[in-house]
N, C-alpha and C positions, 0 to 999 in steps of 0.2 A: 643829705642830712635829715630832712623832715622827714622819710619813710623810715630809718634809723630809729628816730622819737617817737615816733607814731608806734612802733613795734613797741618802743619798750614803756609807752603808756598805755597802751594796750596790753600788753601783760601783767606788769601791774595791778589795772583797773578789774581785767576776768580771772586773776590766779592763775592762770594757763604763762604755758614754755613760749618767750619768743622763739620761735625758728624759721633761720635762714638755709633754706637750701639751696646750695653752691658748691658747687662743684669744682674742687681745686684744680682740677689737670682739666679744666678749659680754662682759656686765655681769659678773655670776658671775664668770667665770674673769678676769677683768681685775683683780678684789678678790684672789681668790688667789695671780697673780702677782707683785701688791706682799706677800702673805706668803714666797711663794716668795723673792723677792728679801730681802727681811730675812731669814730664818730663814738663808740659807744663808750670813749671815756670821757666824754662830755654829760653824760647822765649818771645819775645814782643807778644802779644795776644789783643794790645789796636784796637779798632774798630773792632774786630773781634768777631761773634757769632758762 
């Protein structure tokens, strides 16, 4: 969850796109995107790409 927040205070704070690169057709990171995808509705994310 903190690297989730960390990203999207960080983008915020420099004006730059968080990006996660991951890759959905591996196992791993496929898991992680459904964190990605939850975690980041715990933050305001409005103007943010």
């Amino acid at each position: 969850r903190d690297w989730v927040k960390l990203a999207v205070t960080r983008a915020r704070n420099s004006g730059m796109p968080a990006v996660f690169w991951l890759d959905p057709y591996r196992p791993h990171e496929n898991e992680l995107i459904k964190k990605v995808k939850t975690y980041l509705k715990d933050h305001d994310t409005t103007g943010l790409d």
